[in-house]
PASETI-211333 format. One record per atom (N, C-alpha, C, O): x, y, z. Coordinates in pm, whole numbers, plus 32768, in hexadecimal, padded with zeros to 4 digits. Layout:
<recs>
XYZ
...
</recs>
This chain:
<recs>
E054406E4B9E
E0A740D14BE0
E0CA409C4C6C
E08340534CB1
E14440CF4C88
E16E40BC4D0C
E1C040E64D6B
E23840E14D4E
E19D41164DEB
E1F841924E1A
E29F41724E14
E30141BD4E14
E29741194E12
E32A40EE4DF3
E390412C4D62
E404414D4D4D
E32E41254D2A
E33A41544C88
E33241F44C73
E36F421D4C11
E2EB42594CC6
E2CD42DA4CE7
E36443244D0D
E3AD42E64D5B
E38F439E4CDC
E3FF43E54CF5
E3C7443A4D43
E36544824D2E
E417442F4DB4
E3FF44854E36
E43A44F74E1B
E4A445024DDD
E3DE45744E57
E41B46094E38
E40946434EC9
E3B046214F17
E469469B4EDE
E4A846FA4F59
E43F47404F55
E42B47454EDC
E3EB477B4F87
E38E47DD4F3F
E38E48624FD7
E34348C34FD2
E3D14851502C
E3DC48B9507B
E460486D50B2
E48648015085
E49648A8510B
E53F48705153
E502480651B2
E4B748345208
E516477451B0
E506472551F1
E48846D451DF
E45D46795225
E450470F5166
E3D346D0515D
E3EB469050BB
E3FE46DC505C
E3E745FC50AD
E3E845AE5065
E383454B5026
E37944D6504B
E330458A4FB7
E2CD45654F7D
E2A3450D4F1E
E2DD453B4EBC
E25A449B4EF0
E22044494E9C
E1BE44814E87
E17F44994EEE
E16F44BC4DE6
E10C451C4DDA
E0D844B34D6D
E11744904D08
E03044784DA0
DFF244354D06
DFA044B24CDF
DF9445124D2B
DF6144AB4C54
DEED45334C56
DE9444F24C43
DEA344894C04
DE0345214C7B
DD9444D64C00
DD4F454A4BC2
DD9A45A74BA3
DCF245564BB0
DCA145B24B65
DC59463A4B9E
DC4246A44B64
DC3E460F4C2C
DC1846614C96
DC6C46654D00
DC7346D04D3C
DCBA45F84D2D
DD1C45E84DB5
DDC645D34D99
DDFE459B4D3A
DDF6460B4DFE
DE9D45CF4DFA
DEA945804E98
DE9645AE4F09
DED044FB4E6E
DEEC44C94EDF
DFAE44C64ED9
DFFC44A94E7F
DFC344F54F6E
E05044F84F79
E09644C85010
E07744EE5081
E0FD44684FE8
E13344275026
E1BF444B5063
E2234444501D
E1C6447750FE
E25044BD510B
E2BD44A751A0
E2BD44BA521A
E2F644865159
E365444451C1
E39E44D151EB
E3D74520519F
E38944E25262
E3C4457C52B7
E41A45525322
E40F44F75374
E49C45CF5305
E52245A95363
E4E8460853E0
E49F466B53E5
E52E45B85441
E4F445D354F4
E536467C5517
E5AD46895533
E4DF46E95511
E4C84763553C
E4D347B754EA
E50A482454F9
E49747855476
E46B47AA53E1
E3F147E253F7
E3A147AA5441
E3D4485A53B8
E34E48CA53EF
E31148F75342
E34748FD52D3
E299490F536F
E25D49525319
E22849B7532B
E1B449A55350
E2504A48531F
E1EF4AA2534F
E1944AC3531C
E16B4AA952AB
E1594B1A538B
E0C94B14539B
E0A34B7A5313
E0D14BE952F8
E0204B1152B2
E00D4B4A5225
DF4C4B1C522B
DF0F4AF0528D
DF2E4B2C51E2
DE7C4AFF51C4
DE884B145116
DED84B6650E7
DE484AD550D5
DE224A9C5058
DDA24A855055
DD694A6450BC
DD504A974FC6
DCE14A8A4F90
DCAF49E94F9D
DC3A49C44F96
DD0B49A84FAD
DD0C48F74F97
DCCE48CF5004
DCF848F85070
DC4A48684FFE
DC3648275092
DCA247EC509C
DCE147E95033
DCF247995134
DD514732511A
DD2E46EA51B3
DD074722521A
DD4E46595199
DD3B45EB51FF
DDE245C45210
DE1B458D51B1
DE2C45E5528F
DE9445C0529A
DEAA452C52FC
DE99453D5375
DEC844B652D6
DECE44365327
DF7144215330
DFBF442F52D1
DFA043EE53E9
E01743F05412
E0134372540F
DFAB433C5434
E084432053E2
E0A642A95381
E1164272542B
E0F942265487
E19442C55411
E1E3429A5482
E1F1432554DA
E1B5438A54B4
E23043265536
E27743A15588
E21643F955C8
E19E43DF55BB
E23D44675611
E1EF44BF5656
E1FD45495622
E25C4595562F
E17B455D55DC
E17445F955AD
E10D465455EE
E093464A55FD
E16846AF5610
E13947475639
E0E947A055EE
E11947EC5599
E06D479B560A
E02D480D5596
DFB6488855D0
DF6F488D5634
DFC548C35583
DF7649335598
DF1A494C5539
DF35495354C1
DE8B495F5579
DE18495A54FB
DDC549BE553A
DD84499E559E
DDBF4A495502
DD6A4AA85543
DD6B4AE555DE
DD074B06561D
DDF34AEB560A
DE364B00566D
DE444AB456E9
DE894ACF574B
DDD54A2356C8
DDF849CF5706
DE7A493656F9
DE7A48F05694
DED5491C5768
DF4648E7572F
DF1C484857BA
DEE548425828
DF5747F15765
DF5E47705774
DFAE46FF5754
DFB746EA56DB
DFEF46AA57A4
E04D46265753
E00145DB5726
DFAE45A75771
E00545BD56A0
DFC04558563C
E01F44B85672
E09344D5568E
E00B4457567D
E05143EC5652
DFFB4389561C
DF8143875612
E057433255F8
E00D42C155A3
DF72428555A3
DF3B424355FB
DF3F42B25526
DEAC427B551D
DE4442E85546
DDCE42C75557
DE6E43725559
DE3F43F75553
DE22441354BA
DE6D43EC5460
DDA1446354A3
DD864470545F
DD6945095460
DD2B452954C5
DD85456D540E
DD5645F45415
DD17463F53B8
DD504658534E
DC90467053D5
DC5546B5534C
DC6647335354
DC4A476F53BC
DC9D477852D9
DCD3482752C9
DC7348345274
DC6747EE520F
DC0448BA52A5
DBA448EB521A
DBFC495751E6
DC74496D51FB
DBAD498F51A3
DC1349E45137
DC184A46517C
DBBF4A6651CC
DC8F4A8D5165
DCC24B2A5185
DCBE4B2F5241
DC9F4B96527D
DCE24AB65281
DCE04A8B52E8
DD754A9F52FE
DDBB4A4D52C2
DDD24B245368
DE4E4B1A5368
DE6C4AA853A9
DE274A6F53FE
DEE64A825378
DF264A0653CC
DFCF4A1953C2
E00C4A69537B
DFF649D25405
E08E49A35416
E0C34924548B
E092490954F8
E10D48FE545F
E14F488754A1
E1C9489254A0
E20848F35475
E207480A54E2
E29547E2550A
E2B447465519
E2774706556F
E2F6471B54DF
E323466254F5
E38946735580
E3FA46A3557D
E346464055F2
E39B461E5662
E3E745B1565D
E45945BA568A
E3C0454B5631
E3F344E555F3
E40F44D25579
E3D545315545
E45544815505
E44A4475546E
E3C4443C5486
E3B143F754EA
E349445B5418
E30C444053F2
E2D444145385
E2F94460532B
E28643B95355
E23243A852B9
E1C243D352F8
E19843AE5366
E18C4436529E
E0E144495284
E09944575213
E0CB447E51A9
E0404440521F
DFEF4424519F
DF8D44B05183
DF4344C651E3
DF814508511D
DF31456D5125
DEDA45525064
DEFE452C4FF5
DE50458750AD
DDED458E501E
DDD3461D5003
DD8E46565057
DDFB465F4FA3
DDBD46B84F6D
DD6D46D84F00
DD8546BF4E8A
DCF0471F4F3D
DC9B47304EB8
DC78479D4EC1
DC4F47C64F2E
DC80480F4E28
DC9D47BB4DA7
DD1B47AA4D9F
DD6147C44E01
DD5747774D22
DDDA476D4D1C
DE3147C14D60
DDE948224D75
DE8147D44D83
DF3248014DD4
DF6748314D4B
DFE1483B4D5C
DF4F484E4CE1
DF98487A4C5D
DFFC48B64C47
E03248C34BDA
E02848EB4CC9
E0DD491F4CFB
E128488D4D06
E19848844CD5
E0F248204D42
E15A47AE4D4D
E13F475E4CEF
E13146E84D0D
E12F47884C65
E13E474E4C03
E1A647104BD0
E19D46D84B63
</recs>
């Protein structure tokens, strides 16, 4: 397999996804256009979000921060969050268990 080979899906407005599954985790790969937001949601899923390129804005439990490159962020579950791409960004996010909506 290879991300190259992976069909990227829109999966919110501006957020552009590569989704592998495994058995317990979804790792997903997402190229985000610059002042592209996610509002603020919490999920059952632990998730580890890693900033690849660009500067992202996020909010994790009402605390907010610019992520850039080589930031790493751990979300436990049912932890509200939301963000924003100040820049275009790629980031890398793990969810476990599976993401079974971005199937």
């Amino acid at each position: 397999m290879n991300l190259k080979d992976i069909y990227s899906k829109e999966i919110m407005p501006g957020y552009h996804g590569k989704m592998i599954h495994g058995e317990t985790m979804t790792w997903a790969f997402w190229d985000v256009e610059q002042n592209a937001e996610v509002p603020e949601h919490h999920h059952m899923h632990e998730q580890i979000m890693h900033v690849f390129e660009g500067e992202f804005e996020f909010t994790l439990g009402g605390n907010t921060k610019v992520y850039v490159p080589g930031d790493v962020v751990i979300i436990p579950s049912n932890v509200p969050h939301s963000g924003k791409a100040l820049t275009p960004c790629k980031l890398m996010d793990v969810f476990s268990p599976v993401r079974e909506e971005y199937r």
